[in-house]
N, C-alpha and C positions, 0 to 999 in steps of 0.2 A: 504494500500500500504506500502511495506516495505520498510525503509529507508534504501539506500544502500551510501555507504562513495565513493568518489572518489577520487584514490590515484591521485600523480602527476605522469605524467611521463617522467622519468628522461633519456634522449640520452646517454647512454654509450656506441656509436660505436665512439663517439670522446673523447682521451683522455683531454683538455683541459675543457671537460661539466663540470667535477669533480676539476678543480685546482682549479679555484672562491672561492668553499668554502670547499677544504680542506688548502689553503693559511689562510681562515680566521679561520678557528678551531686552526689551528698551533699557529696565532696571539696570537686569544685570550688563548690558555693554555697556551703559555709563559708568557702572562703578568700573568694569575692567577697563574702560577708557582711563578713570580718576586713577586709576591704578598705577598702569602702565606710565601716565606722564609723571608718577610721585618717582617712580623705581628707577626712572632714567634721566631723568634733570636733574638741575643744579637747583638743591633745597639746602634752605633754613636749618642749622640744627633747634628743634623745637625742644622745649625743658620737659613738656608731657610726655610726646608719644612714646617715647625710648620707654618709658617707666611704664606706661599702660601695655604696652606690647610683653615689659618684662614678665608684670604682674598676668595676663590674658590668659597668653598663650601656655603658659606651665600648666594652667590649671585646667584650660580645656585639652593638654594633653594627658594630667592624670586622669579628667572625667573619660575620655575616651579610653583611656587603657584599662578601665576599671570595666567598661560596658565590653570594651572587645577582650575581656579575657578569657572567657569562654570557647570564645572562636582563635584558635592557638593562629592562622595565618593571617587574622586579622592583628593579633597583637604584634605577628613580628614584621607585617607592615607598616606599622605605625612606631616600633623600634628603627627598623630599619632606615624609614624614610627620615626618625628625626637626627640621625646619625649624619646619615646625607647632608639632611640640611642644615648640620652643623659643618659639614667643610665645606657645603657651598656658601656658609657665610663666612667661614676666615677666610677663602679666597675672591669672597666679595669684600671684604674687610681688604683686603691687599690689592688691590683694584680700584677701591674706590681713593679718590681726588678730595684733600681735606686742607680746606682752606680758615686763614684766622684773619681779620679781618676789622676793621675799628668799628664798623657796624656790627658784627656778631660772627659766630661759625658757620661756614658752611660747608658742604660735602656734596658732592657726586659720584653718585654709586656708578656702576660698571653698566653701560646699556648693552652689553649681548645677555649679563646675567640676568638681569630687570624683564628683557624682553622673553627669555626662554621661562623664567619662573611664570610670568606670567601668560603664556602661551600654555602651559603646561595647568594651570589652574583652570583656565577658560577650554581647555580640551577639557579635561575631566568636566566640568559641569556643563559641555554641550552635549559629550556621552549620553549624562545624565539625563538629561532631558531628552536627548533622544531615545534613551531606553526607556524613560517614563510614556512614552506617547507610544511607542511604537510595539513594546513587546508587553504583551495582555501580562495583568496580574503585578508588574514590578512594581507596583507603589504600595502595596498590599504589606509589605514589612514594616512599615512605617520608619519610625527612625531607628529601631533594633537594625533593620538594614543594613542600613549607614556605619555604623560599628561592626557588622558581620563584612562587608566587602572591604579585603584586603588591597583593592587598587586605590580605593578612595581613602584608606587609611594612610598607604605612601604617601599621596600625594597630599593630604594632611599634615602628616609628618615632617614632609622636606618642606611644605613651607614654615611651618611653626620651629621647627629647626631653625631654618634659615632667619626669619624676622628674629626669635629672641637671640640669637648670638649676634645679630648685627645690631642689633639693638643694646645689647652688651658692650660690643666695641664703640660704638659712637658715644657710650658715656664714659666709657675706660678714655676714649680719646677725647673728652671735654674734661674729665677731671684731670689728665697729664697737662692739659692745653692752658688750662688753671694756675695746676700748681708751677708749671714754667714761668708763668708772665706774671705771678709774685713775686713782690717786691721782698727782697732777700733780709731777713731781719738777725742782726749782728747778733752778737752776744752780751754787749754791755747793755742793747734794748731790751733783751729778754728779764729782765730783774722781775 
């Protein structure tokens, strides 16, 4: 017997079938737009984000380790990837362009690595969505899912990887950039 695929089928005598989720494609390419020009231009060192990113992502990597533990190739996707993207962030740490500056710090991360991380985030969540629409039943997991697939765990991984170790280094390199451009205090001042 031959296996035959069952497309979905989609109501287009109402325009509204279609806004759902061309509303959500708009979403998501503007933030992957906002994204891609934050990863590859020349920014601001800001005082927050480093610190939010630090505080974030640890903890939505131990929530996910805690949910994919059950699933042994989920966990060591999301080991594995955050390993990754910790060398992808010391060699984006060694790439990137760190300037000091009488207005303030600034730095430019490495645009091939900005561009691949984030080509790589926006694959995965067109996958997604194309798996969602196209193959019956895949949203039926709900978000245990999400924790049982090992591809989307890597690719979790290397970026939460990646942001909190660069996000490490830009305050290791604001607090070096600090105590350089302090003013040297003697020994007879220290009384």
């Amino acid at each position: 017997m031959p296996l035959t695929r069952h497309w979905p089928v989609v109501d287009l005598s109402h325009p509204t079938t279609l806004l759902l989720p061309a509303g959500i494609a708009a979403l998501v390419g503007w933030r992957l737009y906002s994204r891609v020009r934050r990863m590859v231009g020349r920014q601001r060192l800001s005082k927050v984000r480093p610190w939010v990113t630090l505080c974030l992502f640890p903890l939505l990597l131990v929530f996910l380790l805690a949910s994919s533990w059950a699933h042994p190739f989920a966990t060591l996707g999301l080991v594995g990837g955050t390993m990754l993207g910790i060398a992808l962030g010391l060699l984006g740490l060694r790439l990137t362009r760190f300037e000091q500056t009488p207005v303030g710090l600034f730095y430019t991360p490495s645009a091939h690595l900005g561009i691949a991380l984030s080509l790589l985030l926006f694959a995965r969540i067109a996958y997604r969505i194309v798996e969602m629409y196209v193959v019956p039943g895949a949203t039926q997991g709900g978000a245990d899912a999400f924790a049982r697939s090992p591809l989307t765990m890597l690719v979790f991984g290397t970026l939460a990887g990646y942001y909190v170790c660069y996000a490490a280094g830009l305050l290791r390199w604001r607090w070096r950039t600090r105590a350089a451009s302090a003013p040297a205090v003697s020994d007879s001042q220290r009384v």
